[in-house]
N, C-alpha and C positions, 0 to 999 in steps of 0.2 A: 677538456679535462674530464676524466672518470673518476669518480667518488663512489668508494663503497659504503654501502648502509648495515647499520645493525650496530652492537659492538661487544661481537665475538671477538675472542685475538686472533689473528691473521701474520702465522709466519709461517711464511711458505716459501718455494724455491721461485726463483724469478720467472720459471715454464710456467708453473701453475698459476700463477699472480697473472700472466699474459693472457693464459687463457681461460682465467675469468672462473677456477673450480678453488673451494678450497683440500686440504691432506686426504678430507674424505671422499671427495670425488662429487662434492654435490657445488650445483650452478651458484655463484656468487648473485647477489642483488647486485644492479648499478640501478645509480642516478645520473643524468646524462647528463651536462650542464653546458654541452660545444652548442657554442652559436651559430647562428647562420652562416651557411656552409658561403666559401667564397664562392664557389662557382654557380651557385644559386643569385648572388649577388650580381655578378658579373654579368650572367647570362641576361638579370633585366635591364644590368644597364646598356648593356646592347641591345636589348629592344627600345627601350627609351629613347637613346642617341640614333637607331633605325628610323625613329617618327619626327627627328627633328628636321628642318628644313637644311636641304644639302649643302655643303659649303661650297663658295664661289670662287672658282677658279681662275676668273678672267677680268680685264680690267671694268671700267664704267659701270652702269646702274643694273642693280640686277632684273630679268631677264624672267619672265614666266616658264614654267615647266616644257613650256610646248616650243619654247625656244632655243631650249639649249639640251644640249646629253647631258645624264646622269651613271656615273659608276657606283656601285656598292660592291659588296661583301658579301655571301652569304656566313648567317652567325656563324661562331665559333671554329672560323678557319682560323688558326690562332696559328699556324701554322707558317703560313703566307704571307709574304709584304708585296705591297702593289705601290703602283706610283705610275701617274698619267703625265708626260713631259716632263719627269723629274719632278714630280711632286706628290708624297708617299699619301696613301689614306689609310686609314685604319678601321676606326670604329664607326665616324659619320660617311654617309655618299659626299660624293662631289659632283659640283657642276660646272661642264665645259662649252664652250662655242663649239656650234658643228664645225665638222672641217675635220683633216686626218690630224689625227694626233699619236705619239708614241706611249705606246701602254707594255711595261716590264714587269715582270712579277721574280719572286725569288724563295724557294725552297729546297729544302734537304731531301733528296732523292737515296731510293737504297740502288747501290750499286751492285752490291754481289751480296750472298749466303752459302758461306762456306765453314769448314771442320766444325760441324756438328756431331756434339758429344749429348750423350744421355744420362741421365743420372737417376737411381733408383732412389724416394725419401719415405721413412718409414716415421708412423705416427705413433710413437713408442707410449703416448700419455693416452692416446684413443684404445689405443688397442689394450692397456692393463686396465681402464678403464671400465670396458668388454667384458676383460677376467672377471672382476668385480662382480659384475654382473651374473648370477647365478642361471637368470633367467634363458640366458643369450648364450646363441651357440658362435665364436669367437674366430676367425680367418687370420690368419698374419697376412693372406694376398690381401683380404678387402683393406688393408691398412699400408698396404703400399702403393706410391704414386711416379708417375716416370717421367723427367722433366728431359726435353732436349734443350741444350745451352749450347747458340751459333755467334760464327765470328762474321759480325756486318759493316759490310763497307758502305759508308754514305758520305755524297758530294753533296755541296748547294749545287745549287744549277739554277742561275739564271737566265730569263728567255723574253724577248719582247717582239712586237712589230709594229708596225703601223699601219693604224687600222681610220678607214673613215666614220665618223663618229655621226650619226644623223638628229636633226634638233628632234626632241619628243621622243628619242631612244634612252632605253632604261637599260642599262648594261652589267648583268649581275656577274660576281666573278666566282667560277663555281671548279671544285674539280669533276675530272669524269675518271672511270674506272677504278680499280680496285684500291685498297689501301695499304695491303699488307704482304703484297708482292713486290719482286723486284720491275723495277720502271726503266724504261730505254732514256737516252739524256733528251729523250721528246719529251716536250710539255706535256704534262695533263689536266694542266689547267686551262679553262677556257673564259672565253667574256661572253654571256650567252644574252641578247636581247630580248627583253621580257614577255614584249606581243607577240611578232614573230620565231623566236625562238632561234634564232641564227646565230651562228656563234660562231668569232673570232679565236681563232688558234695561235698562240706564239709560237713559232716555230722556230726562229731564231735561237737557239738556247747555247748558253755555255758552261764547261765544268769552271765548279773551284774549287774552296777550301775542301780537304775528304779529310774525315777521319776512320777509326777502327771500334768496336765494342763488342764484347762478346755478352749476350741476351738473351734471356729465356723466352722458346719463341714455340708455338702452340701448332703451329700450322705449316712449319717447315719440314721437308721430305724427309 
């Protein structure tokens, strides 16, 4: 919540209220009073739940570290659901018996980027704002901005294999390459082992649900 300080009267049109000026054009005071942001929160509690000891996957007593695999997450793939024989993990690692096990993962992949439209937005409060200003020599370009708005198709796609899991393996699940491209219905996620560095590919993958939206998109042709 934003609260204004002082107590001048304030009525003004809904622009100027939004963007924090009052009739004369001069900076509103705030007081800030928004709590700690969620994803400040979030992101320690997934470091917290990072340092707890991993959940047990397997039957009998548990098992020292050097005895069994472990899967994790790297933070804030928030993205991605995983699940080793049918048993999702999220926030904490888990831990497996060596021996192959089936490891799935499932995300929203973009399919295509297509009828891309532009649209010119002009900053009608900046730029009288300008006027105002006796001082300043005043552009209508430098107060225009040009947004491209595309129509994106995205599938989940999920992908698994089975992969041999070794005791004392640390198996983080991480993506590779880019983020803001279009992706072939190949995985890009991998399970990359922590010491050596070798990584498991699901290559298996399959389409499903798709849907459509058209988004304002910064980096499209």
């Amino acid at each position: 919540m934003i609260e204004f300080l002082g107590t001048e009267r304030f009525h003004k049109t809904e622009t100027l209220i939004r963007d924090g000026y009052n009739k004369q054009g001069e900076q509103l005071m705030y007081k800030h009073t928004m709590k700690t942001p969620i994803k400040f929160v979030l992101h320690i509690l997934l470091i917290a739940l990072s340092c707890c000891s991993p959940l047990k996957l397997y039957d009998g007593p548990e098992l020292p570290e050097d005895k069994v695999a472990i899967l994790s997450k790297e933070l804030l793939q928030f993205g991605i659901s995983a699940s080793v024989d049918g048993e999702s993990f999220w926030l904490r690692n888990v831990a497996v018996l060596p021996g192959t096990h089936t490891l799935r993962t499932k995300q929203e992949v973009t399919l295509s980027i297509s009828d891309c439209l532009d649209r010119t937005e002009f900053d009608s409060y900046g730029y009288d704002k300008c006027l105002r200003d006796k001082d300043k020599s005043c552009s209508v370009y430098d107060y225009q901005t040009t947004k491209r708005n595309c129509l994106f198709a995205y599938s989940t796609c999920t992908c698994e294999a089975n992969a041999l899991l070794e005791a004392g393996g640390k198996y983080i699940l991480k993506k590779v390459g880019g983020e803001n491209y279009v992706v072939p219905l190949a995985n890009n996620i991998v399970f990359e082992e922590a010491d050596t560095k070798k990584q498991i590919y699901l290559n298996e993958c399959a389409e499903g649900e798709q849907r459509t939206a058209r988004e304002d998109c910064s980096y499209c042709p």
